[in-house]
C-alpha positions, 0 to 999 in steps of 0.5 A: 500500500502506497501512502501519499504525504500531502504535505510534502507534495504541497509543499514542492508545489509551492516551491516549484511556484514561488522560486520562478517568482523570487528569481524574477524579482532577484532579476528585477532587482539587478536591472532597478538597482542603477536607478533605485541608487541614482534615486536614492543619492542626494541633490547636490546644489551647484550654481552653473552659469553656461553660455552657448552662443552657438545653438541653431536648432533643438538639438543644444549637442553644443552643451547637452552632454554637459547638462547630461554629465550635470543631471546624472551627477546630481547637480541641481540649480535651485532644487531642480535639474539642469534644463537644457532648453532653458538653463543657459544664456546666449541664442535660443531657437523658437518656433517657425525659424525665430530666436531670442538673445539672453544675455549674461545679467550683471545681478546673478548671485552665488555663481560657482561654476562658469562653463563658456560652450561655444561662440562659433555664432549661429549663421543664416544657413544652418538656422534657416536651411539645412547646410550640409555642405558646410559654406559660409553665409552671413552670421545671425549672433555669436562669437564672445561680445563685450558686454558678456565677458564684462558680466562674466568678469564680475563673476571670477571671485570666491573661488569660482571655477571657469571653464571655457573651450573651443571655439572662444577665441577663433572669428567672430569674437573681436580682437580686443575680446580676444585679448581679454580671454587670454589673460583671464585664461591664461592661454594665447592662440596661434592663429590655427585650427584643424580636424580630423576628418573620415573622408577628406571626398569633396561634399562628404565632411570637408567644409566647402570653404575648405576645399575652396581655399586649398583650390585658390592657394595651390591652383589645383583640383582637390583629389582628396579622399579617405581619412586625414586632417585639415589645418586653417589659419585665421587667414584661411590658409589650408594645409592638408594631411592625408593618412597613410602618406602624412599620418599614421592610423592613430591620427590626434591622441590625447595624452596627460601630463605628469600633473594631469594624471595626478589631478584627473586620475587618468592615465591612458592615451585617448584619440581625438577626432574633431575640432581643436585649435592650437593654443600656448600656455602663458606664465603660470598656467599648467598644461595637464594634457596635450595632443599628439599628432603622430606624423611620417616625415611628409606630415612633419615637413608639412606643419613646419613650413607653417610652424605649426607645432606636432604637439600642443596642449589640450587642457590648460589649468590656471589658478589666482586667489579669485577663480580656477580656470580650465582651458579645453583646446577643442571642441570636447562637449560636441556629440551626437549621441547622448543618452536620453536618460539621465537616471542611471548610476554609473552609466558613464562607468559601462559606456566607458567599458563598453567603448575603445579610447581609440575609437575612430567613429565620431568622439565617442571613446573620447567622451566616456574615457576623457571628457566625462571624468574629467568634468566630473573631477572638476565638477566636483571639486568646485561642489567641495569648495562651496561646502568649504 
């Protein structure tokens, strides 16, 4: 005679139904707990003041990483999160190709952060038409004007952080403006600018008044093709480069000084492949990273006929009694692929893991593996001495 334990039996049943359910839930765990830690940290308050001169559509990439990096870091302005569409100063795009100007206001109070995006200027085809092809037209607003450094200036006491990068110094900011910024960072500018490019083909990145210009100074064709970079003064003098023939396949590396290391904790070579100009140090400042152009004898003669250095500096620091500053030599905040969201703790930790800090494709690896950590770090320096 065969005696059934009903017990036992209905306990494996609830085992067999329950187990599924605490894995699912383990599982759900796992996925939330990014989030559940980004909720679970405490607002920091920080008062950033941002100026980006150069916003022709809805995208704002010339300053929405940086607002991205501010969110999930937890900075709030005034008990809520950065805004992009609102919390800056300079050219804000409307509805049916209209705009408004916001100037830096003399009367702000407890400014801890002062971060200068971009002044390239808005012009009339990237606001009114799409301008692929990269021509000049006439400039609606932009470059760094008088009356906003003025304001700025006012604000560069208490220990406030400055940050300004790429491209601040270049047209159309005026000559005396100009002038200005040097001291106030500590930092002078040759004059020359340049880029990486995937694909030198005509009417695929270059700018047309690049290839116009090379065309008028050499009286030839421009035959480019394939990756390499372009060098333009402030006189629209073009050199070339051509990969292969003037540079190898690590085209423009990013790489920190011995101080540079110390202060970011960094410690890798990163490339990067967009717009950087070629600027000096002045007395006092401190280079903390520089970028290196690895070149063959060809690319070398080419840039020393021009005298144009093989290395120069990336991050320039400077520091007084009254602010910080930080020069970015190129165009660090300008990407393209931003994550929508902003609620996730160590987001930045897994896009770094899972991106190469020799990427070729856009400035991806470098804004995981150097613009990210490097802005948290000052970031939060500049937080610590508002608590101090």
């Amino acid at each position: 005679m065969v005696i059934i334990n009903k017990k036992n039996s209905l306990d494996e049943d609830i085992k067999v139904k329950i187990v599924p359910v605490l894995v699912f839930l383990l599982f759900l765990l796992i996925i939330l707990s990014p989030v559940l830690l980004w909720i679970s940290e405490e607002n920091k308050e920080l008062n950033v003041l941002v100026l980006d001169n150069t916003v022709p559509d809805t995208k704002y990439r010339e300053h929405r990483g940086l607002f991205w990096i501010l969110n999930n870091e937890k900075y709030v302005l005034e008990g809520k999160n950065y805004n992009k569409k609102i919390d800056y100063y300079g050219f804000f795009p409307l509805k049916d190709k209209k705009y408004e100007i916001k100037k830096v206001p003399f009367n702000l109070e407890n400014i801890d952060v002062i971060y200068l995006a971009d002044s390239y200027g808005v012009y009339e085809k990237e606001f009114y038409e799409e301008n692929i092809e990269g021509s000049r037209s006439k400039l609606i607003y932009g470059g760094m004007y008088k009356d906003d450094l003025a304001a700025i200036q006012s604000y560069l006491k208490d220990d406030v952080t400055l940050i300004a990068e790429f491209n601040i110094f270049g047209s159309p900011t005026l000559e005396d403006t100009k002038l200005k910024l040097y001291e106030i960072l500590k930092v002078e500018w040759s004059g020359w600018i340049g880029r990486y490019f995937y694909d030198l083909s005509e009417g695929v990145e270059v700018p047309v008044w690049a290839v116009n210009n090379w065309q008028a100074q050499n009286r030839a064709v421009w035959k480019f093709s394939g990756p390499g970079f372009i060098f333009a003064d402030e006189n629209d003098h073009i050199v070339v480069l051509e990969q292969k023939k003037d540079i190898t396949s690590k085209g423009c590396v990013m790489r920190y000084t011995e101080e540079g290391k110390k202060y970011f904790g960094i410690n890798e070579d990163i490339r990067y492949n967009y717009w950087f100009d070629i600027v000096k140090p002045k007395d006092g400042a401190i280079v903390y990273s520089s970028f290196l152009l690895d070149l063959t004898d060809s690319g070398r003669q080419k840039l020393e006929e021009k005298e144009i250095p093989l290395s120069f500096p990336a991050v320039i620091y400077s520091t007084n009694e009254d602010y910080t500053s930080y020069y970015f030599a190129g165009d660090f905040i300008d990407i393209d692929t931003v994550p929508y969201v902003h609620w996730i703790k160590g987001y930045d930790l897994f896009s770094k893991w899972t991106s190469s800090n020799q990427d070729e494709f856009e400035n991806k690896g470098f804004f995981w593996h150097g613009y990210v950590p490097m802005l948290k770090k000052i970031l939060f320096d500049a937080y610590e001495n508002t608590a101090n």
